[in-house]
N, C-alpha and C positions, 0 to 999 in steps of 0.2 A: 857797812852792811850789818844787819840785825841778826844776833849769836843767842838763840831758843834753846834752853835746855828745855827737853821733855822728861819729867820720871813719868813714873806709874808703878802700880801693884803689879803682881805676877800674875790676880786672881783672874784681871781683868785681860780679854784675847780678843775682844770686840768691842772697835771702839767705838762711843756714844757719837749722837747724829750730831753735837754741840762740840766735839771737838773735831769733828771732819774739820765741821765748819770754820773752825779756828785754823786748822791747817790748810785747809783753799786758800783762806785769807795770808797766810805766811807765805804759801808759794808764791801766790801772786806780789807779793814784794821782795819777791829773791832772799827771804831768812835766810840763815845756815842753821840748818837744825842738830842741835849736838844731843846725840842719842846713845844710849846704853845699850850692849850687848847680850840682857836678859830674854827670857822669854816673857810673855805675859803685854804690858803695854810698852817695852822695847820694841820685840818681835811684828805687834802689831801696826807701830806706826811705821817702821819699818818700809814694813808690807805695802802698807796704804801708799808711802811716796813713793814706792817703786811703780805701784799700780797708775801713780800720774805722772811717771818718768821722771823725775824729780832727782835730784842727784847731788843736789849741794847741802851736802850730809857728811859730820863727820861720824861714827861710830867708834864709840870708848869700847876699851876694853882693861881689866888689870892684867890680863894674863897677857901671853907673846901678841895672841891671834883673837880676836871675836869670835865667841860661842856662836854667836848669832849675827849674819851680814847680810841683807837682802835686799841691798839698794846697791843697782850697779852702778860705778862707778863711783861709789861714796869713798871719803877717805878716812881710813882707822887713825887709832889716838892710843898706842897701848902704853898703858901707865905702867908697866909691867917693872922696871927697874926700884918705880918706888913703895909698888905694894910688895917686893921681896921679901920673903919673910912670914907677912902675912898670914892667916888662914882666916875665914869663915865670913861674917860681916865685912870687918875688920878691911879683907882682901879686899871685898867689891869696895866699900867705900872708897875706895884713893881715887878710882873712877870718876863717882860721885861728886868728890870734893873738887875733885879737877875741870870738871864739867859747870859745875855751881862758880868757878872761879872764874871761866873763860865765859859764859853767858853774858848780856845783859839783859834777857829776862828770862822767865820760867813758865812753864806750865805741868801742874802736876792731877796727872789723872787717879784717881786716888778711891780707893775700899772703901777706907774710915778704916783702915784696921791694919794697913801694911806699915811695920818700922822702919821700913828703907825709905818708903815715899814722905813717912811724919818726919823723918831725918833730914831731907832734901829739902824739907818745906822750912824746918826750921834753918837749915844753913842759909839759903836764898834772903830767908828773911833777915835774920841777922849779920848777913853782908852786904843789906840795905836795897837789894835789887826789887824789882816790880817783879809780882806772879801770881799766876791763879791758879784756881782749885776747880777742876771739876769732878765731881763728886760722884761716884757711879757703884753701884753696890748690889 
């Protein structure tokens, strides 16, 4: 089975018609969509596969519990033991890293301006996986 990390910006809370479409096309091949517990394009893809009952979802989190869960039945990933320590960037990335590591491929919905999602883009890419960029600003 196909393991999708999603990033995105925080700026972004609605998502483009071009990556719905990207995500029909995953459901319909039973992906496991591995999603972060931010707000922004977390929150909203979230949203959307709960809105088409979708459920084979795991949701990261660093801390104990996900800030943000909105897919019943999805199952959590908290990195929580190894972002210890942590603060700020720093914390969320272990998420991040961990998600870029269990993928094999990406999609990053993306400002042009967020350092979490240029971060994401560059890990993915430098651990050689396939991904894309949709670009929404």
């Amino acid at each position: 089975m196909m393991k999708l990390f999603i990033s995105g910006s925080k700026s972004i809370s609605k998502l483009p018609e071009e990556a719905k479409s990207l995500l029909d096309e995953h459901i319909d091949l039973g992906t496991e969509f591995l999603i972060g517990d931010c707000y922004g394009v977390d929150a909203a893809v979230q949203k959307y596969l709960e809105s088409k009952g979708y459920s084979n979802v795991i949701v990261y989190c660093s801390g104990e519990t996900p800030r943000n869960n909105f897919v019943t039945g999805a199952k959590v990933c908290s990195c929580a033991e190894a972002a210890k320590g942590l603060t700020g960037s720093a914390f969320q990335y272990v998420k991040d890293i961990q998600m870029a590591q269990d993928c094999d491929t990406a999609l990053m919905i993306w400002d042009g301006k967020s350092k979490g999602t240029a971060e994401n883009i560059r890990r993915v890419k430098e651990m050689g996986k396939p991904y894309r960029i949709i670009n929404e600003d």
